[in-house]
C-alpha positions in Angstrom: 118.7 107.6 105.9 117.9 104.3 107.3 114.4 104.6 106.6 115.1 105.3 103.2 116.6 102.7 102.4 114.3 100.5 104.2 111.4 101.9 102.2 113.8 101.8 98.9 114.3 98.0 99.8 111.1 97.2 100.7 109.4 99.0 97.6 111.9 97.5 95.5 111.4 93.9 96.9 107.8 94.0 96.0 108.1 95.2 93.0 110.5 92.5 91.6 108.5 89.8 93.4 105.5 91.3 91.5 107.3 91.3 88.3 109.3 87.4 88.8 105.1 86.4 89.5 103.8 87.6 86.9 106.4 86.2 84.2 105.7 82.8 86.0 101.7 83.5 85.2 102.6 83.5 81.5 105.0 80.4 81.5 102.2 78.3 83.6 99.5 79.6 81.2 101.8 78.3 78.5 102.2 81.8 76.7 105.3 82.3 77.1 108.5 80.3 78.0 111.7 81.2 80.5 114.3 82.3 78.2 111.7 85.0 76.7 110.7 85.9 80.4 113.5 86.7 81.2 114.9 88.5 78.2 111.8 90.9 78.7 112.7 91.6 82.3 116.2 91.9 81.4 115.6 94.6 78.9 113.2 96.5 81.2 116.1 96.6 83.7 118.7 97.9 80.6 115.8 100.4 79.0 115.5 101.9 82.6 119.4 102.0 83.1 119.6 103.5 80.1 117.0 106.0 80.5 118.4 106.9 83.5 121.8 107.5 82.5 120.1 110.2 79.4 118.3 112.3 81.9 121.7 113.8 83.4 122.0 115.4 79.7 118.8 117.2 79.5 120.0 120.3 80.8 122.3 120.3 77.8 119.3 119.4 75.4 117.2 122.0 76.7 120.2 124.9 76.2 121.0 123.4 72.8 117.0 124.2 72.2 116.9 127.6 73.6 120.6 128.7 71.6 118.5 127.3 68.4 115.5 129.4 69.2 117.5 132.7 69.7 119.7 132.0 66.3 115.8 131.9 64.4 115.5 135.1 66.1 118.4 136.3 65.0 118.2 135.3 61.4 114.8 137.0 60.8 
């Protein structure tokens, strides 16, 4: 457990780090400035929230799908 979350931590810390430098690459370089920086990592961190949250339901998706399949079936 412990080195999971050591590895979660560290992995995690690196990534962000990699992620805050890069967005300061693009304000030196004048391309972008900090408010748009930061709305673009902001919505990464909502979109992959978000995307997260919708794979719990795939189960359903995928049973929906297969009770559509055997109604065509059925209907022929």
């Amino acid at each position: 457990m412990a080195k999971g979350l050591g590895i979660g931590c560290a992995y995690g810390s690196m990534s962000w780090a990699l992620v805050f430098w890069y967005a300061g690459v693009f304000i030196r370089n004048g391309q972008t400035d900090g408010g748009k920086a930061f709305t673009v990592i902001f919505s990464a961190i909502v979109g992959g929230m978000s995307l997260g949250q919708s794979f719990s339901n795939l189960g359903a998706f995928s049973k929906g799908k297969s009770a559509r399949y055997k109604l065509e079936l059925f209907k022929s």
